[in-house]
N, C-alpha and C positions, 0 to 999 in steps of 0.2 A: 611844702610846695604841693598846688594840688595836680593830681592824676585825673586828664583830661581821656574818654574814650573814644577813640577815634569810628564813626559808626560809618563805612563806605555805601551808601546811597546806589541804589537801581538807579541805572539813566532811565526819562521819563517813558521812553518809549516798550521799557521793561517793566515798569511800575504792575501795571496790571495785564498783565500774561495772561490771566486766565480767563479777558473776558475775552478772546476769538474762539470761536468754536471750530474742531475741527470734523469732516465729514468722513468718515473712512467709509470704503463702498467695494461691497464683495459682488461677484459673481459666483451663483451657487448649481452647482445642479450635482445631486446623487453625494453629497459628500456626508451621510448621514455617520458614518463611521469616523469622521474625522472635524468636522465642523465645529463640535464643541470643545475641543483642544483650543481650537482659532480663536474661539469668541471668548473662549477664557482666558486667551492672552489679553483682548482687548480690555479685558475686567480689570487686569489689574495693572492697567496703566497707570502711571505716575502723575501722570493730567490726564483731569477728569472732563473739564467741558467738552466732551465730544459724542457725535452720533455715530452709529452704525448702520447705514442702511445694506442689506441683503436682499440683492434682485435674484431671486429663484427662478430656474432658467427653465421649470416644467419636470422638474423633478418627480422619480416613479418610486421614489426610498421616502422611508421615514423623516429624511432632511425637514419639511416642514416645520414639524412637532415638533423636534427639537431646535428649534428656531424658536418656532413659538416661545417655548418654554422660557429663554431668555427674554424673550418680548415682554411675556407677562412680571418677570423678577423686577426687570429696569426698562427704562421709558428712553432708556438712549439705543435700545438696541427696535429696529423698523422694517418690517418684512414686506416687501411689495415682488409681487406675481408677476412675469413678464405677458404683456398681451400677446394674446392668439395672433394680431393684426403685427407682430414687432418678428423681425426676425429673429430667428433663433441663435445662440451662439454670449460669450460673457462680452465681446463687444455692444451686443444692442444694451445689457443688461449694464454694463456701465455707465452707458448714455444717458437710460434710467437713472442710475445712482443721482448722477449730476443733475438731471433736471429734478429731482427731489429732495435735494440736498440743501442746506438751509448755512451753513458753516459755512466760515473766514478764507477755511483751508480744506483743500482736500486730499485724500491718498487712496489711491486704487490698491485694493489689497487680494488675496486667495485666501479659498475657502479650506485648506491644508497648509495654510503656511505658520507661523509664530510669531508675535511683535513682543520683543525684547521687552523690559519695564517701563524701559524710559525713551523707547522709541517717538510716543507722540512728541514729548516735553523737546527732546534733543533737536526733534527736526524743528517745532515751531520757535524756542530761542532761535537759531540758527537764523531764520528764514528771517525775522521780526527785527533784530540786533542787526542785520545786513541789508533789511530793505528790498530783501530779493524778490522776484517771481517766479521761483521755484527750491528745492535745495536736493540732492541726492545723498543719500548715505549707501551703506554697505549692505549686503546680503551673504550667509555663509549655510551651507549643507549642517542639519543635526544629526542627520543618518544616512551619511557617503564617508565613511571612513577608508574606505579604497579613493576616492576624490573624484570620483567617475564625471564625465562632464562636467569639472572644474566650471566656475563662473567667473566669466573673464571682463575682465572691467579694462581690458587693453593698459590703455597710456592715461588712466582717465585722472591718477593723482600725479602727473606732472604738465597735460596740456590744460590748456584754458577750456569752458565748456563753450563751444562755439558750434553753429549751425553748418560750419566747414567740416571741424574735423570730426563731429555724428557723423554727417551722411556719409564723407569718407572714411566712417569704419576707425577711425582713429582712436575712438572712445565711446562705452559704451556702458549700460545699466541694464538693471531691470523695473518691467512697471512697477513693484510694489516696493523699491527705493526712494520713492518722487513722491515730495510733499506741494506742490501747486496753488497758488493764489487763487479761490475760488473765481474771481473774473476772470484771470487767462482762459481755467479750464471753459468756463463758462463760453469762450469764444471757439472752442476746438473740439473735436468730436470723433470715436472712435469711427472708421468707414465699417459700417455693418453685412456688408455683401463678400467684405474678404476676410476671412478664415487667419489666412497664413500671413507671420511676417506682420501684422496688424499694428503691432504693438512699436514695430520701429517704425514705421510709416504716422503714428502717432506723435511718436516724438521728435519726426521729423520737422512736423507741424509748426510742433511745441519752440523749438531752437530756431525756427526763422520766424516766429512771431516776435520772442525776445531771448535773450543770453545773457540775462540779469539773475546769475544762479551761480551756485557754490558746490564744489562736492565737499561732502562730511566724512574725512576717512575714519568712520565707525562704524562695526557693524550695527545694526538698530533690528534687524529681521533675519529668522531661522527660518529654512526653505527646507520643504519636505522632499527629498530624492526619491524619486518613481523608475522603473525602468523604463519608462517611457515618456520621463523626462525631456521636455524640449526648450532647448535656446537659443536664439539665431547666433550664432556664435560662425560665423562666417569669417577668413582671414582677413587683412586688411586689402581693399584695390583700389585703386585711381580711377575715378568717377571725373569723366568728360566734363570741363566747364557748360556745354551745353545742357547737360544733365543737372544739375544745381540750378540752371538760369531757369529751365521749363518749370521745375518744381515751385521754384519761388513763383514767378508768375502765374503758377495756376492754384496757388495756395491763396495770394493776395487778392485775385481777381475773384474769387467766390467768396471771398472774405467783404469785399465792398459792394458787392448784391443785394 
């Protein structure tokens, strides 16, 4: 009797994985002591088709150089200098990232932080097999062994990811957990004039444009703990239906300009 091998087949939309590229995009300024930790996590990702671009934000340290240095090893790694003309801060410099970015996908990353091995691969299956326009995974401290300012991800693995229960505090991430369909980001923009709190206001954005996204309960990214560490980490409060209606309205209406 003959021994038939049963071979289980990629669905087609898996087939070739590896031809999206993804665009990872740092803000760098003074991380001269710690940047090439970062960039060598990104080296020894498990998928390979991806760039790195690094907006140097007018750095006074050696950061450059060694930037450079990777530039010249591999050709996926891309150093571009923030204009004198561009405000200062890792918001304009991500703005940058995006508009030079060339990739399927993108992820906003730190210039001190660590991508697991199989961070890229994990997030773009995910995103690709789901159809989504966006996907979040996990973030966990390498060196907070006290758990000092815990990262709180609220209710984020039992609610739906909706543009309700973001703004109301219900659920929450960090920016370098979000892997993004290069058109969404391409239509959303970090606000360059504010500092603080930037990063939820972004992804305020991001959730009323669409809530076609998944959380991935894994970690994928090490966070370097600093004493002076910050993360909006505010309690949960009830946000006035009026307050929701303004914000969509004035998101939408600069959106059709």
């Amino acid at each position: 009797m003959s021994t038939y091998l049963c071979i289980l087949e990629k669905p087609n939309h898996l087939l070739h994985l590896d031809m999206y590229k993804v665009s990872i995009i740092i803000p760098n300024y003074n991380r001269a002591n710690l940047i090439g930790e970062t960039l060598d996590s990104i080296v020894r990702q498990t998928y390979e088709n991806w760039e790195c671009i690094i907006v140097d934000d007018g750095s006074t340290d050696n950061s450059i150089e060694i930037i450079k240095t990777f530039e010249e090893k591999d050709d996926r790694f891309k150093l571009y200098l923030r204009p004198k003309d561009y405000p200062k801060g890792a918001n304009a410099c991500r703005n940058i990232g995006v508009q030079e970015s060339v990739g399927d996908y993108v992820i906003f990353f730190d210039s001190d932080d660590l991508m697991m091995d199989n961070h890229i691969e994990k997030k773009l299956q995910t995103i690709i097999e789901g159809d989504l326009d966006f996907v979040i995974s996990k973030t966990t401290y390498f060196n907070n062994p006290e758990n000092i300012n815990p990262i709180n991800y609220r209710d984020l693995d039992v609610l739906p990811i909706s543009a309700d229960h973001f703004i109301m505090k219900k659920i929450n991430w960090l920016t370098l957990d979000v892997m993004i369909k290069k058109e969404i980001a391409k239509m959303l923009s970090f606000t360059e004039k504010n500092q603080s709190a930037e990063e939820y206001n972004y992804f305020v954005k991001l959730v009323l444009l669409t809530e076609n996204a998944i959380f991935l309960d894994k970690v994928l990214t090490l966070r370097r703990y600093h004493k002076d560490s910050y993360q909006v980490n505010l309690k949960p409060y009830i946000v006035a239906p009026h307050f929701f209606a303004r914000v969509h309205q004035s998101f939408f209406l600069r959106q059709s300009q």
